[in-house]
Residue frames relative to the residue before (quaternion, step in Angstrom):
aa qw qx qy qz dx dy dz
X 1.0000 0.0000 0.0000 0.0000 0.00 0.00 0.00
X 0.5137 -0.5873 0.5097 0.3625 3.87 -0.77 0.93
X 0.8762 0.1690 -0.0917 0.4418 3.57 -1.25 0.67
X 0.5750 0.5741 -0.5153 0.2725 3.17 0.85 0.27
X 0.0847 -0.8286 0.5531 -0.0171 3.18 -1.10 1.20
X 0.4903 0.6519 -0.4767 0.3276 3.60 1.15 0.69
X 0.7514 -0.4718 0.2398 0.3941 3.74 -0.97 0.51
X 0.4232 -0.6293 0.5382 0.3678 3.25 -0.92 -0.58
X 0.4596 -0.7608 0.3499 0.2960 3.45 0.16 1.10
X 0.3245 -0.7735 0.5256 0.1421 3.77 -0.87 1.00
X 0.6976 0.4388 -0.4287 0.3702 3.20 1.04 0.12
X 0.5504 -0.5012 0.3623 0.5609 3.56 0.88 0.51
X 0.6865 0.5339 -0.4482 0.2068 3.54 0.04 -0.29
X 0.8287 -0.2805 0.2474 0.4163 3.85 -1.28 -0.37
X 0.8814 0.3160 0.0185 0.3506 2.50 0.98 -2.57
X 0.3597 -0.6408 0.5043 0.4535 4.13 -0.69 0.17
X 0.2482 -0.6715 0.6843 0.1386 3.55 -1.48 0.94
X 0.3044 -0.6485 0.6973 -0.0239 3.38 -0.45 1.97
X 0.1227 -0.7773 0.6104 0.0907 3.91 -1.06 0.87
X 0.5029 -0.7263 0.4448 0.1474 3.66 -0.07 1.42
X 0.6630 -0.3043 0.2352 0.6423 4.05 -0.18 1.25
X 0.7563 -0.5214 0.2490 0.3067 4.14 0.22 1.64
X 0.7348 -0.3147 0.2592 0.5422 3.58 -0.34 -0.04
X 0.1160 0.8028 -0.5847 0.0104 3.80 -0.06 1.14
X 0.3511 0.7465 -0.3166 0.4682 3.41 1.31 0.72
X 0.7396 0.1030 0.0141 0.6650 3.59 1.50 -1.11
X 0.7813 0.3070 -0.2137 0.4997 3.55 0.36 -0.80
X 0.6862 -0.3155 0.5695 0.3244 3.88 -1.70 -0.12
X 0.3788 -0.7530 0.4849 0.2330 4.15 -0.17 0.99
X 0.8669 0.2138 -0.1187 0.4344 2.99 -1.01 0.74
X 0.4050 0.7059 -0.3807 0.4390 3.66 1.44 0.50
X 0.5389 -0.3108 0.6050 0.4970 3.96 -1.52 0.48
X 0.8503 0.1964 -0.3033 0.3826 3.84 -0.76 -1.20
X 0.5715 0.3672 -0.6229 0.3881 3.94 0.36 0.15
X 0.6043 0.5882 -0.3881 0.3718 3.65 0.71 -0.53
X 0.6155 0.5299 -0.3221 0.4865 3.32 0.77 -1.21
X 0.9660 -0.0194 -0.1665 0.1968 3.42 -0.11 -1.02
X 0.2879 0.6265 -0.6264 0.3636 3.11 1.54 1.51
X 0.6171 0.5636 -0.3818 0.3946 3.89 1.36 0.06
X 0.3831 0.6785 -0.3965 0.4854 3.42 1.58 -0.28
X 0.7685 0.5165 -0.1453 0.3487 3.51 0.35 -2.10
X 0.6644 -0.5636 0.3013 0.3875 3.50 1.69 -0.60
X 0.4264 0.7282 -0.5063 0.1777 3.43 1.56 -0.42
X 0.6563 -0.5149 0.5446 0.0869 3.37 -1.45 0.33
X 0.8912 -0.0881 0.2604 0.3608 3.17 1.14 -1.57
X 0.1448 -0.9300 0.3223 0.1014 2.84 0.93 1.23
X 0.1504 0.8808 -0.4307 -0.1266 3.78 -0.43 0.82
X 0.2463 -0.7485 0.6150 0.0300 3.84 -0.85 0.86
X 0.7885 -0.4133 0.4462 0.0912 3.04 -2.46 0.48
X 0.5727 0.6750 -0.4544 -0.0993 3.51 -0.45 -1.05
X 0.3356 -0.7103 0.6104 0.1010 2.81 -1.76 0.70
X 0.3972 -0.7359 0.4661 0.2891 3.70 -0.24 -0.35
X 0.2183 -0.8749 0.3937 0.1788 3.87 -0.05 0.43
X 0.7627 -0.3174 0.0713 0.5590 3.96 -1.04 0.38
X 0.7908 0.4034 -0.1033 0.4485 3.48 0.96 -1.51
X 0.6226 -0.5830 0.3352 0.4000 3.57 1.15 0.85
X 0.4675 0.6969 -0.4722 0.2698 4.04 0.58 0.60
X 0.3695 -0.6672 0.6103 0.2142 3.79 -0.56 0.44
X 0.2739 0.7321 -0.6158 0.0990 3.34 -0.56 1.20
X 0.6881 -0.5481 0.3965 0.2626 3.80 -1.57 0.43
X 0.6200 0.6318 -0.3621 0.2921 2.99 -0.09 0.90
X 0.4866 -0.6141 0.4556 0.4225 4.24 -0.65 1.53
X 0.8505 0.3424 -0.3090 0.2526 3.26 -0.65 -1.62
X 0.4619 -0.5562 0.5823 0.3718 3.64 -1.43 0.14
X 0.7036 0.2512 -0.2458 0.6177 3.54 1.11 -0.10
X 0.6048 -0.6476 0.4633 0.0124 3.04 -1.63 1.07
X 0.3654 0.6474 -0.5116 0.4309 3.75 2.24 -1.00
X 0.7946 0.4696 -0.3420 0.1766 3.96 -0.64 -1.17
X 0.8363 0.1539 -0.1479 0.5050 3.31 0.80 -0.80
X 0.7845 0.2729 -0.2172 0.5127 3.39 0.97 0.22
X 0.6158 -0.6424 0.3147 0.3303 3.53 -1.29 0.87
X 0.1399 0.8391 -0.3226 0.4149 3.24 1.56 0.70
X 0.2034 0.5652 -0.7975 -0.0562 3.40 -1.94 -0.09
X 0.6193 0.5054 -0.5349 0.2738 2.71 -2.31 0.38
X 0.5790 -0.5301 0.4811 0.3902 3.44 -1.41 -0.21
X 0.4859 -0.5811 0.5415 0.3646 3.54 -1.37 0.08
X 0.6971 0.4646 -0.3827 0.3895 3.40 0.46 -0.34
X 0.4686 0.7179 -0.2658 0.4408 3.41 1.51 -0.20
X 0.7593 0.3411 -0.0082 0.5541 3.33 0.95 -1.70
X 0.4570 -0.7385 0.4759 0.1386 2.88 -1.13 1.36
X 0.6715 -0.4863 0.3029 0.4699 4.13 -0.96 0.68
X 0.6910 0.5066 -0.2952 0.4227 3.44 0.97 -0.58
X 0.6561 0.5913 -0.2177 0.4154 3.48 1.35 -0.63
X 0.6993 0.4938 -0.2021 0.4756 2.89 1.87 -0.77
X 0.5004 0.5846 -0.3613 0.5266 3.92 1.75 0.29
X 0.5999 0.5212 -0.3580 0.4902 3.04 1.36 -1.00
X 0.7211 0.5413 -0.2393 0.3601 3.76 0.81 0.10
X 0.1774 -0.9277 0.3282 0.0125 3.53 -0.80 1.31
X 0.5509 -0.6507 0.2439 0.4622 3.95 0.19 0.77
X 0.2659 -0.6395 0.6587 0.2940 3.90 -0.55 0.34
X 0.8544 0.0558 -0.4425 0.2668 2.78 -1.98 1.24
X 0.5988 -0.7137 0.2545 0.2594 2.72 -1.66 0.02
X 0.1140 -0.7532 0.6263 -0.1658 3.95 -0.54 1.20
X 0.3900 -0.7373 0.5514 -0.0172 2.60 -0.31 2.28
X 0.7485 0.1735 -0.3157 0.5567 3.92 -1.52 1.04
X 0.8455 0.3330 -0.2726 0.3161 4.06 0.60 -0.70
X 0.0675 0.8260 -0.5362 0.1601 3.72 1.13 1.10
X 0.7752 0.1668 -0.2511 0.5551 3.36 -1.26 0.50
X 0.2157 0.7524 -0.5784 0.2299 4.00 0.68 0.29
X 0.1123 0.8331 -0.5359 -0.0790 4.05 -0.82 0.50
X 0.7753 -0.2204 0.3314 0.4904 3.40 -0.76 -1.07
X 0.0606 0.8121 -0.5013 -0.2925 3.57 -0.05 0.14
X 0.2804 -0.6202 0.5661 0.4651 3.85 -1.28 -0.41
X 0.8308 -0.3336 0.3140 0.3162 2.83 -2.06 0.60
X 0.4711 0.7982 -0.1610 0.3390 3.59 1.28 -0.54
X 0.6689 0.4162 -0.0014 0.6159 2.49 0.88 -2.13
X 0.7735 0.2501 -0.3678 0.4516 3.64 -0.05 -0.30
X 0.2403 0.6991 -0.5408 0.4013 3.66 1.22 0.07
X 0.8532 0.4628 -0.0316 0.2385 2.64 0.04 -2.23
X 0.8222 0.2214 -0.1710 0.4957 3.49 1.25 -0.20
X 0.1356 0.8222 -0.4203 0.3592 2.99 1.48 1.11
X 0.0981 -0.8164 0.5466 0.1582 3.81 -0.02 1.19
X 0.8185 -0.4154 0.3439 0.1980 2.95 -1.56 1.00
X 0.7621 0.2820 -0.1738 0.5564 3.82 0.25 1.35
X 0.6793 0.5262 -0.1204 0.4972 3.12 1.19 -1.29
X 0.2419 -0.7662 0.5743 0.1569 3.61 -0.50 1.64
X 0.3142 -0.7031 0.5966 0.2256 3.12 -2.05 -0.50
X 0.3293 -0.7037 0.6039 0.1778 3.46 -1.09 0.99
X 0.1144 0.7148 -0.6545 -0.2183 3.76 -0.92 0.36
X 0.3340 -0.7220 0.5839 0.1618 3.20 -1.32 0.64
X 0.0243 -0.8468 0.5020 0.1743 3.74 0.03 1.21
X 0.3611 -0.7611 0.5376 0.0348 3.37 -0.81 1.70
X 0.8252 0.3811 -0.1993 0.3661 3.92 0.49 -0.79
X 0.6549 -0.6200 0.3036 0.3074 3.69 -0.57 1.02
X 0.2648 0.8119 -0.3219 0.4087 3.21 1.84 -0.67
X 0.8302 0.3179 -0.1170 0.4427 3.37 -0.07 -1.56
X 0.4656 0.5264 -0.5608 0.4378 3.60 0.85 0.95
X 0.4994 0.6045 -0.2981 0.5443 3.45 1.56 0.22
X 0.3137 -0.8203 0.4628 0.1204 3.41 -0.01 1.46
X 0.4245 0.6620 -0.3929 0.4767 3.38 1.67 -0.70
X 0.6769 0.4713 -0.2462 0.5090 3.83 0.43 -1.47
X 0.5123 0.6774 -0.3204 0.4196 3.60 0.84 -0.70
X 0.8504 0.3255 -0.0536 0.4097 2.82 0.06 -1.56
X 0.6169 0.3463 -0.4080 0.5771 3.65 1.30 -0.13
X 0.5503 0.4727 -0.5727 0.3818 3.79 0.71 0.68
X 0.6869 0.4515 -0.4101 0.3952 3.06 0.43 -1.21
X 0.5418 0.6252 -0.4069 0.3874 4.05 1.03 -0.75
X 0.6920 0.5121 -0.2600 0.4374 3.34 0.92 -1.35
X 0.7484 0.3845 -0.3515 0.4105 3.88 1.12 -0.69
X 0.3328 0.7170 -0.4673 0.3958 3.26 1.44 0.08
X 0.7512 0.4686 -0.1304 0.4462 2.91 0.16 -2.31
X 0.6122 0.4814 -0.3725 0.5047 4.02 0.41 -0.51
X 0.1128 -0.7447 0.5968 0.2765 3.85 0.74 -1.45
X 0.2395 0.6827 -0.5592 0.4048 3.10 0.53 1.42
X 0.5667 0.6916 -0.3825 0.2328 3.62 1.11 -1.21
X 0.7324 0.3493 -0.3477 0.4698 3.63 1.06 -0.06
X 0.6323 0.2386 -0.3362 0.6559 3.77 0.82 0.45
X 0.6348 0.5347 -0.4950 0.2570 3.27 0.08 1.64
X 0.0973 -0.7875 0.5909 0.1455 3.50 -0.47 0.40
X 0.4171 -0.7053 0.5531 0.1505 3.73 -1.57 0.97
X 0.2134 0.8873 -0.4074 -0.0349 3.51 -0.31 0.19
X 0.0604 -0.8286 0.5561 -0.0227 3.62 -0.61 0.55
X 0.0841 -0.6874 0.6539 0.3048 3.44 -1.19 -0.08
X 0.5461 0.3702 -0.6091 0.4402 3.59 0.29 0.81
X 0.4286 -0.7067 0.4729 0.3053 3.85 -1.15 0.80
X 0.4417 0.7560 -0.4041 0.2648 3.30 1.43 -0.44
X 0.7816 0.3031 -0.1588 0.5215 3.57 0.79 -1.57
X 0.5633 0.4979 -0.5500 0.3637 3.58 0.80 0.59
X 0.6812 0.2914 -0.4361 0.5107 3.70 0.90 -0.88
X 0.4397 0.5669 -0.6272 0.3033 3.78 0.38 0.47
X 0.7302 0.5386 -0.2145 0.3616 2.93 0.75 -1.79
X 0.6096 0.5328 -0.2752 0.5185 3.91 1.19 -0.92
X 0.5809 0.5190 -0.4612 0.4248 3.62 0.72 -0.51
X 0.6913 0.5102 -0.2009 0.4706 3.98 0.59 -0.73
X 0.8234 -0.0578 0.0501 0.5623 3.32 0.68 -0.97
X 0.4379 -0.7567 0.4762 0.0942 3.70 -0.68 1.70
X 0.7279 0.5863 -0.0578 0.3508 2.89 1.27 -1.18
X 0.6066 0.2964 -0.2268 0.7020 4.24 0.69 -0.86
X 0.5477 -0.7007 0.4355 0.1391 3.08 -1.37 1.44
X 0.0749 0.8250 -0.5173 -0.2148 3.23 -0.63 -0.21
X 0.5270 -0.7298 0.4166 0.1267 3.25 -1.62 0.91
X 0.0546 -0.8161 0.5604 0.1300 4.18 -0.96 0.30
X 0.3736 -0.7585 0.5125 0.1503 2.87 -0.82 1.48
X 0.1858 -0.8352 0.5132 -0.0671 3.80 -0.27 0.50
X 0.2436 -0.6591 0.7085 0.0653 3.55 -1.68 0.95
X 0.5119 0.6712 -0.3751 0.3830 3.58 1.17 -0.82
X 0.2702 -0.6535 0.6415 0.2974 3.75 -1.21 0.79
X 0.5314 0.4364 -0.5458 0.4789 4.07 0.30 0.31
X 0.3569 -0.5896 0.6443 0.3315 3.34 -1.48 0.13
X 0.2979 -0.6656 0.6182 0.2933 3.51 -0.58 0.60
X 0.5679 -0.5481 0.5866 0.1818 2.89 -2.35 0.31
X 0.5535 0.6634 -0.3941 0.3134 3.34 -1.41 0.42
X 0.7796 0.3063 0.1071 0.5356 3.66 0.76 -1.88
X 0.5146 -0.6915 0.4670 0.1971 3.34 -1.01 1.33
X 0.8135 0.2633 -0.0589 0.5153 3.29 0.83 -0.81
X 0.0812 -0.8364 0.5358 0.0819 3.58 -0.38 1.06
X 0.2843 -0.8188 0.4966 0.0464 3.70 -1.07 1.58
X 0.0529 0.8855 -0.4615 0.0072 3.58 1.11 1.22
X 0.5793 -0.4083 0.5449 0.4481 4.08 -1.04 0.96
X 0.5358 -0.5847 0.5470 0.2679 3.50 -1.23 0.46
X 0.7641 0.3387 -0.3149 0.4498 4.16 0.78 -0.33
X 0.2103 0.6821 -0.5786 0.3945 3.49 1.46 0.30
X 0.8405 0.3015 -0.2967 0.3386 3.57 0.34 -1.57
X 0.4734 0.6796 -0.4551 0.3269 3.50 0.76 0.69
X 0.8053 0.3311 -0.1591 0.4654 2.97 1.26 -1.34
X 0.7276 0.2790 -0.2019 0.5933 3.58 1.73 -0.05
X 0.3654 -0.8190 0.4092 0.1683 3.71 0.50 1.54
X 0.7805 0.4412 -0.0224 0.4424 3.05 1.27 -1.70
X 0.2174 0.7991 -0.4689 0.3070 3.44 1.38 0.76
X 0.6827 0.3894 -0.3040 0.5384 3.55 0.57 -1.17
X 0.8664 0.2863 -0.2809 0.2975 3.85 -0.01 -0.82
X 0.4526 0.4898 -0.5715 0.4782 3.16 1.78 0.44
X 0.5350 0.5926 -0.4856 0.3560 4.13 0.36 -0.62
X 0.6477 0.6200 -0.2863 0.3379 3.15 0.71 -2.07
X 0.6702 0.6177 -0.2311 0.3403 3.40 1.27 -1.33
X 0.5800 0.5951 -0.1173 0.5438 3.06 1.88 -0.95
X 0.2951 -0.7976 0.4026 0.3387 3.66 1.01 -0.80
X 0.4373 0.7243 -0.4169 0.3323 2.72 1.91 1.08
X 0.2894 -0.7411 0.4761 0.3746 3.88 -0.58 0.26
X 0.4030 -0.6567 0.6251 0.1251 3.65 -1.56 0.34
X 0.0390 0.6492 -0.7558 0.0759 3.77 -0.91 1.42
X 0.2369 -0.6883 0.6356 0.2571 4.09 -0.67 1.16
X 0.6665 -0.3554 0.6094 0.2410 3.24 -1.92 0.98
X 0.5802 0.5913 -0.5189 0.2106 4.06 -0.16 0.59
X 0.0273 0.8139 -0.5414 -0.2093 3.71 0.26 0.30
X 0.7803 0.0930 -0.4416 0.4330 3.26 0.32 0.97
X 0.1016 -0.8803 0.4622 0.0334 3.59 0.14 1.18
X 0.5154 0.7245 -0.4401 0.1259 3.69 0.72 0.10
X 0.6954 0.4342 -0.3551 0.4492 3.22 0.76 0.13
X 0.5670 0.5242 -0.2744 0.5731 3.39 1.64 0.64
X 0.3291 0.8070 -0.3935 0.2927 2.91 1.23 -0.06
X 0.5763 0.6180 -0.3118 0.4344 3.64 1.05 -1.03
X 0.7016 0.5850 -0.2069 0.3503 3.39 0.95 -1.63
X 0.7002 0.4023 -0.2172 0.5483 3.44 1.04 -1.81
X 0.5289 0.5524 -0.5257 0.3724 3.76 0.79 0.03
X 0.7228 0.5077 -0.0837 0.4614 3.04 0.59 -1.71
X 0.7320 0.2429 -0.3083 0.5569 4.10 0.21 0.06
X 0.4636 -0.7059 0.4553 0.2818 3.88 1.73 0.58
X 0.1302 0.6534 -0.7378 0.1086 3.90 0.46 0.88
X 0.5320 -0.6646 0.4991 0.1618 3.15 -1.54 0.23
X 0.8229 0.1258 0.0114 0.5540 3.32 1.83 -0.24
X 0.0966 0.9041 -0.3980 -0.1223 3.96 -0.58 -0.13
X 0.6651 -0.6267 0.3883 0.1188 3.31 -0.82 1.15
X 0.5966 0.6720 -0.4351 0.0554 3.35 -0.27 0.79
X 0.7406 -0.4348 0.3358 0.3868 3.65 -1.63 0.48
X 0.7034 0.2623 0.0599 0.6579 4.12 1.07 -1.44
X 0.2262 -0.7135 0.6620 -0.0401 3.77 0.27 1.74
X 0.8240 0.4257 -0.2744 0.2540 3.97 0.52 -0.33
X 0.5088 0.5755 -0.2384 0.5942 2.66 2.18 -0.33
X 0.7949 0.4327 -0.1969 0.3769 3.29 0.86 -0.61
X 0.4260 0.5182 -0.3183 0.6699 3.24 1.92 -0.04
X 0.5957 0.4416 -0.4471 0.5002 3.95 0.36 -0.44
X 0.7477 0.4566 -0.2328 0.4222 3.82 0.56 -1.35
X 0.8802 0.1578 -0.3681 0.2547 3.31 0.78 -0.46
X 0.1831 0.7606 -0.5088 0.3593 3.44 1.94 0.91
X 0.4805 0.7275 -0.1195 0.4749 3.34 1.01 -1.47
X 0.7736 0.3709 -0.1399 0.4944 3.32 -0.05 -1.60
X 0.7978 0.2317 -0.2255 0.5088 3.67 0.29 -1.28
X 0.4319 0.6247 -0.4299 0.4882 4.06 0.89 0.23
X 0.5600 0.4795 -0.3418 0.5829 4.22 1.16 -1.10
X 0.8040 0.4263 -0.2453 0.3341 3.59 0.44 -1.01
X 0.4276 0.6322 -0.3872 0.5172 3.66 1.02 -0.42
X 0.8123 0.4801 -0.1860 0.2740 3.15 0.37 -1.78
X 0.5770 0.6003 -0.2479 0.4952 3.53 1.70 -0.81
């Protein structure tokens, strides 16, 4: 398929298993250890947050504020990289004590061997081509820039993010039953495909691929088989590898 830049799936199966901020099923979102051991379980594809902090670091993490998952307050853009180590996940997640914030770095750095990355650019920042351009530098410098994918649902910080770097794909997350144009990877809400069957094989037509918005997709599973998505989103990469071994194992058998 033209543009396709997603892994080759490691579980033997069809579909890529995209793990939603790492294993948010067992671990603290967006942590080294959700990351770590939604890569154990087999993901495919590891996808995260980022925001960018006072002093211009790339770290993991959804909220623009820090109050929800960490014993923290304030904004990230407020708090300097150092302020953000000095921070620790709230509740309680047994094996993932002393869990913090990581930087883009850090998950660089323990990126296993096959296993892509999604970034999701969360912070208004990245309508700043300047900020661009010291990501895309930063995924160079890591060598990650070929097992990476950009993604956003604001279009702004993709054509920011495309001005700088032609090359790492980038992804749009979307409410829209049309697949838009533009982005290798297309990040449709999960009931889009209800109301627009032909979403995946109009993209497909496009040489775009198709991961549904569902972070927990197992009981859909039938559907994203069956309209040939190209990926799937989920919160429990092990549960969903069990369901869709299962799933494509019923079908062989027919």
């Amino acid at each position: 398929m033209k543009n396709r830049r997603l892994p080759k799936p490691r579980s033997g199966g069809t579909i890529v298993i995209v793990a939603h901020r790492g294993n948010m099923a067992s671990c603290p979102e967006n942590t080294l250890a959700a990351f770590s051991r939604a890569m154990a379980e087999g993901a495919d594809l590891i996808e995260t947050d980022l925001h960018v902090t006072a002093d211009g670091v790339f770290v993991c993490l959804h909220d623009a504020k820090v109050d929800r998952t960490t014993d923290g307050s304030g904004c990230i853009v407020d708090l300097t990289y150092a302020e953000t180590q000095r921070l620790r996940v709230n509740g309680q997640w047994p094996g993932c004590e002393g869990e913090g914030i990581p930087s883009l770095e850090d998950v660089c750095k323990i990126l296993e061997s096959g296993v892509h990355l999604a970034l999701e650019l969360k912070s208004a920042r990245f309508q700043d081509e300047r900020v661009c351009r010291r990501l895309a530098d930063a995924l160079h410098r890591f060598g990650v820039q070929r097992r990476t994918l950009v993604i956003a649902s604001h279009k702004k910080y993709l054509r920011a993010f495309r001005s700088v770097d032609a090359e790492i794909p980038i992804g749009q997350i979307s409410c829209s039953p049309i697949p838009g144009q533009g982005a290798e990877l297309l990040g449709p809400v999960w009931p889009v495909l209800f109301l627009n069957p032909w979403y995946v094989r109009q993209a497909h037509a496009r040489g775009q691929t198709v991961c549904p918005l569902d972070p927990r997709p197992n009981g859909r599973l039938w559907l994203y088989r069956k309209l040939g998505c190209d990926a799937v989103l989920t919160d429990d990469p092990a549960s969903t590898i069990r369901a869709l071994n299962k799933s494509e194992a019923r079908s062989s058998r027919r």
